[in-house]
C-alpha positions, 0 to 999 in steps of 0.5 A: 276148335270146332266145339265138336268131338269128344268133349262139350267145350266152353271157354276153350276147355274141354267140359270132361265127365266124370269117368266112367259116370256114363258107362255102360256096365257092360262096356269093357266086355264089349271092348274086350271081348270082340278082340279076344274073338277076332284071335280065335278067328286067326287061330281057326282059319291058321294065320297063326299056328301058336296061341303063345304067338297070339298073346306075343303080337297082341301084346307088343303090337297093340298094347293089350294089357301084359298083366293080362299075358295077352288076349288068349290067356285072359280068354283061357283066365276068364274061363273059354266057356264063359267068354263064349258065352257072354260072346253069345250074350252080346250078340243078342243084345247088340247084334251079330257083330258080337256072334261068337267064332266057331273056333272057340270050340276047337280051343 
């Protein structure tokens, strides 16, 4: 109404983009993968003891993806080398809120 948020309005309709025509190529990594992080983190300071647990409550809890089997298993998929590596990556192009946990070491 205010012809403010997501959207350009015009007529009182939304003016929607083509999707994805203005998306960053590194845009679901850095959606992803600070998620994926964030369960690293529990699974380091043992909020959680289990990964199975992890990927359980990720899934039913927020959605995340169940063809994906949760944020651990995509994480051990995608390689946990590499996701902490493109982690670190991140970091250094959009700063330390990307820094990958200590934890992935331990995984």
């Amino acid at each position: 109404k205010a012809g403010k948020g997501l959207y350009a309005w015009s007529d009182g309709k939304p003016d929607k983009p083509v999707s994805g025509a203005d998306a960053p190529d590194d845009l679901e990594d850095r959606l992803i993968l600070p998620m994926l992080d964030a369960c690293v983190e529990c699974l380091r300071r043992e909020v959680v003891s289990d990964e199975r647990i992890v990927d359980g409550a990720m899934i039913f809890a927020t959605g995340f993806a169940p063809s994906r089997g949760g944020p651990m298993h995509h994480a051990r998929a995608r390689g946990l080398t590499e996701t902490r590596a493109r982690l670190a990556e991140l970091a250094g192009r959009h700063g330390p809120r990307f820094d990958p946990d200590t934890g992935w070491t331990d995984l």
